[in-house]
N, C-alpha and C positions, 0 to 999 in steps of 0.2 A: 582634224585628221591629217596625218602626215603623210606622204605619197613614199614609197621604198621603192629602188629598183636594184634587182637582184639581177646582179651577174654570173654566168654558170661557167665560169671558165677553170676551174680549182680539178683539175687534172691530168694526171699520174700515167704515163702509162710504161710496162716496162715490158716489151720483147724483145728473147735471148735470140741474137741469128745462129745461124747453124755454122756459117765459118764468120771470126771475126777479121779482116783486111779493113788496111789504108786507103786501098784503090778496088773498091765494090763492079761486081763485072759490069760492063755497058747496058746488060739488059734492066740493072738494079739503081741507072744513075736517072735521078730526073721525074721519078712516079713515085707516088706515097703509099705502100704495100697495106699500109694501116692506119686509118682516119679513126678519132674516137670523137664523138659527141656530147655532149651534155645539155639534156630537154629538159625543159622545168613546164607545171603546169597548174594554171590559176582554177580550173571550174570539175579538180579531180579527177583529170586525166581524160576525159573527150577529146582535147586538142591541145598538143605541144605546141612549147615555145625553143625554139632553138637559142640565141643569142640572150636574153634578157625575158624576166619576168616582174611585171612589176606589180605589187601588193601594193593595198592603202589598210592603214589601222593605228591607231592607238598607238603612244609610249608606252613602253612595259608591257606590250600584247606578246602574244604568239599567234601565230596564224600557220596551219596545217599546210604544208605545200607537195606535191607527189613529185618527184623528181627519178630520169630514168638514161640511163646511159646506151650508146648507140657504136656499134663498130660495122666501120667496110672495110673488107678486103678486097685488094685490084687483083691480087694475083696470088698461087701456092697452092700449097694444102696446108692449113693450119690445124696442128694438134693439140693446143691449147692459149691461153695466156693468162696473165698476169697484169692487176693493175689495183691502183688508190684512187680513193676520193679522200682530200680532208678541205671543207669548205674554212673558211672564218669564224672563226665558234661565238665569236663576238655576235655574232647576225643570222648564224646557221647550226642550229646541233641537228644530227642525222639518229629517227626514236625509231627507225625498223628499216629491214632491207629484206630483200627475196629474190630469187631467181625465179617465185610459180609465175606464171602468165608470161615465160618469155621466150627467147628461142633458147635462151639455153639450157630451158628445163626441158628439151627435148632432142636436142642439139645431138647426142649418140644416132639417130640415125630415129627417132622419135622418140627415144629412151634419155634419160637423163644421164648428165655424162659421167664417167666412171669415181671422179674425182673433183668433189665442189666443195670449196671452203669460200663464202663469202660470208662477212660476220660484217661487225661495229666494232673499230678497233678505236684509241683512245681518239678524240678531236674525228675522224672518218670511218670509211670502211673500207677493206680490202675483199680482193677477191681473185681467188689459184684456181685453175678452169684446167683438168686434164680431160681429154674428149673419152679417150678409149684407150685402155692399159694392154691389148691382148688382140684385139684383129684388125687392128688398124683403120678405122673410121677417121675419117677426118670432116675439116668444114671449109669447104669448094668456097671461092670467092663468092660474097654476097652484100650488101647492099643494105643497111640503117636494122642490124640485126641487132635484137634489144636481150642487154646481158643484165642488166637489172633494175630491181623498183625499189624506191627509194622512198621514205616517208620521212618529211623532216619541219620541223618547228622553224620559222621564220620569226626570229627576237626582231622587234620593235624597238631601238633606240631613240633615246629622245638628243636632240641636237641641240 
């Protein structure tokens, strides 16, 4: 058997600010408005790995691995976002994604939010998050809020 270790670091993220400037006011120099993570998990999801997950198997294997992305906000009211996953397809193809079981399938206010496109796009997946088109709900700074699950085959190469 050969030992893999999978690194989760293959992401994307892209927030639009509201003014774009050269010189960001003092309140916005020095803090990170928006951390994104990426969890991978070996025993189906009981316990994340943050940094590194590592599988053992076979050349030519696949092995099932649950994979789930993580956003903090420090500061704002965020009305939505936008972002990619596209791992190494040599080592990684992504066979289903969901928003059920997360916060952002409840993320309106415990309603789902107005506007969710996450799919499987060629090599990743993307994902367009609008909170609320019409009374203004937003999402308060919070802490390792999980925007989606991820199921993906880990290819086995042989060395």
């Amino acid at each position: 058997m050969k030992r893999i270790g999978l690194a989760l670091v293959a992401l994307s993220v892209a927030v639009a600010p509201s003014v774009l400037s050269e010189n960001p006011p003092a309140t916005c120099i020095g803090t990170e408005t928006f951390r994104m993570q990426v969890q991978g998990s070996i025993n189906g999801g009981q316990t994340w790995n943050s940094n590194s997950v590592s599988v053992y198997g076979y050349p030519s294997t696949q092995i099932n691995l649950p994979i789930r992305t993580l956003m903090t906000i420090t500061t704002g009211q965020t009305q939505g976002w936008s972002f990619s996953l596209e791992p190494d397809p040599t080592y990684l193809s992504i066979t289903a994604v969901t928003t059920n079981g997360t916060n952002t399938a409840t993320v309106k206010a415990g309603d789902p939010p107005d506007q969710n496109t996450t799919a499987i796009r060629s090599n990743g997946l993307a994902q367009g998050i609008v909170i609320d088109t019409s009374t203004g709900i937003t999402l308060n700074p919070t802490t390792d809020f999980v925007r989606v699950q991820i199921l993906s085959n880990h290819h086995v190469v042989p060395s």
